[in-house]
C-alpha angles and dihedrals in degrees: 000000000000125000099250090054083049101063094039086070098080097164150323122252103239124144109045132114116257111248105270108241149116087048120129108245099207110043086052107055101073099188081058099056098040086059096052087054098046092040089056107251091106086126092069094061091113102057092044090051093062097036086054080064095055103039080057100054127124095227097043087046081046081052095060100040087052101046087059097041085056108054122207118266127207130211123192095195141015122240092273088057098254108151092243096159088201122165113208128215147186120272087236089063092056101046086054091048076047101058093037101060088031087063088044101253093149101032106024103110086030097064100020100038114179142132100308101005094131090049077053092053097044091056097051085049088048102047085049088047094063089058099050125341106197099068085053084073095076088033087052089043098046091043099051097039095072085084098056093041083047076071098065100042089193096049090050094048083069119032091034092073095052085041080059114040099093086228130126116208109175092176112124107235148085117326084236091066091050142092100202131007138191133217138222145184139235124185121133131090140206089242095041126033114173082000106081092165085079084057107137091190112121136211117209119193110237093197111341132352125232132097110323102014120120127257134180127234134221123172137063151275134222103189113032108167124208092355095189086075116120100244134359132213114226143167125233134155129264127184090268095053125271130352141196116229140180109222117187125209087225134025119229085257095067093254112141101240109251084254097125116189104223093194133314122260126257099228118179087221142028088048097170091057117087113225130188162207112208138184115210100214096176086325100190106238142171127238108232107199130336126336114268094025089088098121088041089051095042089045092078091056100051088043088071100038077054090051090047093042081059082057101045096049090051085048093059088039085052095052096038081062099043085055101043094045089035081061101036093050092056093037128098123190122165090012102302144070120282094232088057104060116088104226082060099041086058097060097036089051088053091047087057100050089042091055102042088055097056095048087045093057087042096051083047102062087039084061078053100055092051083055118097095199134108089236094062093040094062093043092058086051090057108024090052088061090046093046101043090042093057115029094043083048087054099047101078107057087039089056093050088046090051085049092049092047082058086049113198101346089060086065098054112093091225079080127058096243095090089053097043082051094047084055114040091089093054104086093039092054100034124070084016138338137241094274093037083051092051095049086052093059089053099038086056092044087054097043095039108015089175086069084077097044082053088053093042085054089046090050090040090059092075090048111135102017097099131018092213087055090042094052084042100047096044103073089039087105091051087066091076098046097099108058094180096064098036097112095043087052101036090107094057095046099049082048097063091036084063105047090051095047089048084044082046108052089037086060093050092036084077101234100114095189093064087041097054091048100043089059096035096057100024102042104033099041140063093202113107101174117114118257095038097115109143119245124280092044106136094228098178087059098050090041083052103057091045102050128106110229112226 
């Protein structure tokens, strides 16, 4: 070797994790597994398993780092100076829309409905999620909006088919032209935000009101999510109060509808999702249900993007973990591995637990949807408070300790730290934020108090199985004993409603290491930053059951 060939060999690259792919996301994410099973969708382990493949895969992961590489672009008019209003994406964006309602996402417990259809579902959501967040928007949004159009039987009878049909049309043209179409929604208002009562948007009969007649809109939205979606629901007044209305891109005519995209939003997070801004100039749009009962009608709609915006969060919690332990199992600093030092060991174990936790509430309220009781029923309207609230609330700060396990390369965007970061906030701001969230959960205890004696059955069932859970439960009835104060301390109480239903359903998943911990760190402690686990908790067993193999 000469001595210029010497001094061109500057080093050798040791020392660094191999990229984690073509592993098989579910079958290798056992807490997952073990809750299909105990929520009652056992029976879909097959296709999970093989979506799980596919969710893995180095070209499907490739899909989700390009689709937010590649923001969406709008165009207001084609090059004949039509108004056309099209986003356009990046093809990777639509092949992973296309997997996804392939697989059902948005129709599975709609057009196959049986006992744990909609665990099935989640999983399948949760399993998508881990690979790219912001496509599962128009998904959430397609999928939650078949309870509000029930309302209008007519109106069903003709966009359900299309809902259902698994497939994904892009194309940007009348829904008669189409094979498949998605839905979206569009509430808020500059004026108004999470208050849509102070909606100025108003509904004008064309011939005669009443539901399913058709109405035009003038007015205008602040937040209009995936607006290439091939109608919208959205809420304006009428003279008898607020109403809920379907309002389609195109007419059957071929007229493009008077729903005019005004630009699309710079987010810091969710980059492949297209968000807008929208004027409303004489928008066509159907009345669902009476007149007045608008935010009732449209309700049903935001309770399961709520639901799915609990998934989703679990989901980023899920792959924050995956990544952190993935590194730290391949990583050797000090002369050892990273997963074997105890220091480590302490706040991958927590990230874990976090994260199972999260996944396991969320798999509960799925078992409740599939549940045609009142008890359950009540137990979605207030658990999904509880869940969304928390979960969403926990994400953030998870998703910054995975990136510091991963140390300077998490931060670089060639990862997907940076975007599991960016996008941590996201569910705990959209379809309601933590104090919306709080005011939920006492706005249902005042309206069904019984909601909260369901939840309290749901936490007692784990009574007596651990003495941390027991001393943290028995005092849960004293946090509504001062009704004067119950709205400046709601965030406190659904807090605490949350910790002892996650303590609860650990103790009763049957894995009795992530439940001790679970109570011992969660229930006895203030402390709410991560790697503060007490001593005695067997970390390497935790970290193992969590951890990917690849």
């Amino acid at each position: 070797m000469t001595g210029s060939d010497y001094l061109a060999e500057t080093h050798e690259v040791t020392n660094t994790p191999p990229p984690l792919q073509d592993y098989n996301l579910y079958l290798q994410d056992t807490a997952l597994k073990e809750a299909l099973e105990r929520e009652g969708a056992g029976w879909a382990t097959e296709q999970l398993s093989q979506y799980g493949k596919l969710t893995g895969t180095a070209e499907m992961i490739e899909w989700g780092h390009l689709a937010n590489r590649h923001k969406p672009e709008f165009n207001t008019h084609d090059r004949y100076g039509h108004r056309i209003d099209q986003v356009d994406f990046h093809p990777s964006y639509h092949q992973l829309m296309d997997r996804a309602i392939s697989a059902g996402l948005p129709s599975s417990p709609w057009t196959h409905p049986k006992p744990g259809a909609h665990v099935a579902r989640a999983a399948l959501n949760y399993l998508q999620s881990q690979v790219e967040a912001g496509h599962g928007c128009p998904l959430t949004m397609t999928f939650a909006a078949v309870p509000s159009l029930l309302k209008q039987p007519d109106i069903a009878e003709r966009w359900l088919p299309l809902i259902h049909s698994g497939r994904y049309d892009p194309s940007n043209r009348p829904v008669t032209e189409k094979q498949g179409a998605t839905i979206g929604m569009a509430m808020t208002e500059k004026q108004g935000g999470s208050d849509v009562r102070a909606n100025s948007t108003r509904a004008y009969a064309v011939d005669k009101s009443g539901p399913g007649e058709c109405y035009q809109l003038v007015g205008h939205k602040y937040f209009v999510s995936a607006p290439m979606s091939d109608a919208f629901l959205m809420l304006a007044y009428t003279d008898k109060g607020l109403g809920c209305f379907l309002v389609p891109r195109w007419l059957d005519d071929g007229r493009k509808n008077a729903l005019q995209i005004l630009r699309l939003k710079e987010k810091s997070g969710n980059a492949s999702n297209a968000s807008s801004e929208a004027e409303l100039r004489g928008a066509q749009g159907w009345l669902i249900g009476e007149e007045g009962r608008g935010v009732a009608n449209i309700l049903e709609m935001v309770a399961l993007t709520r639901f799915d915006c609990m998934i989703g969060s679990a989901a980023g919690m899920r792959q924050a973990s995956v990544q952190a332990l993935h590194h730290c199992h391949h990583r050797s600093a000090f002369g050892k591995l990273l997963d074997q030092q105890p220091l480590m060991q302490n706040v991958l174990a927590d990230l874990a637990i976090e994260s199972e936790a999260a996944m396991v509430m969320a798999m509960r309220m799925a078992r409740a949807l599939d549940s045609n009781t009142e008890r359950d029923a009540l137990l979605i309207r207030l658990g999904t408070a509880v869940g969304k609230y928390w979960i969403c609330k926990r994400t953030p700060g998870h998703a910054y300790e995975a990136m510091e396990c991963i140390g300077g390369s998490g931060v670089m965007e060639t990862t997907i730290m940076p975007r599991l970061y960016r996008e941590a906030p996201v569910n705990a701001i959209w379809e309601g934020s933590g104090n919306v969230q709080a005011l939920d959960m006492l706005r249902t205890l005042h309206k069904e108090p019984e909601a909260l004696e369901v939840l309290r059955d749901e936490i007692l069932q784990a009574k007596g199985l651990h003495e941390t859970f027991d001393r943290f439960i028995a005092p849960l009835d004293k946090l509504f004993s001062r009704p004067e104060e119950l709205e400046y301390r709601a965030r406190h109480i659904i807090g605490q409603l949350a910790l002892a239903t996650q303590a609860s359903l650990l103790l009763r998943a049957d894995n009795e290491l992530v439940a001790d911990a679970f109570c011992r760190s969660r229930l006895a402690t203030e402390g709410w930053l991560y790697g503060n686990l007490p001593s005695g908790i067997n970390c390497q067993a935790i970290i193992e059951r969590a951890r990917p193999v690849s």
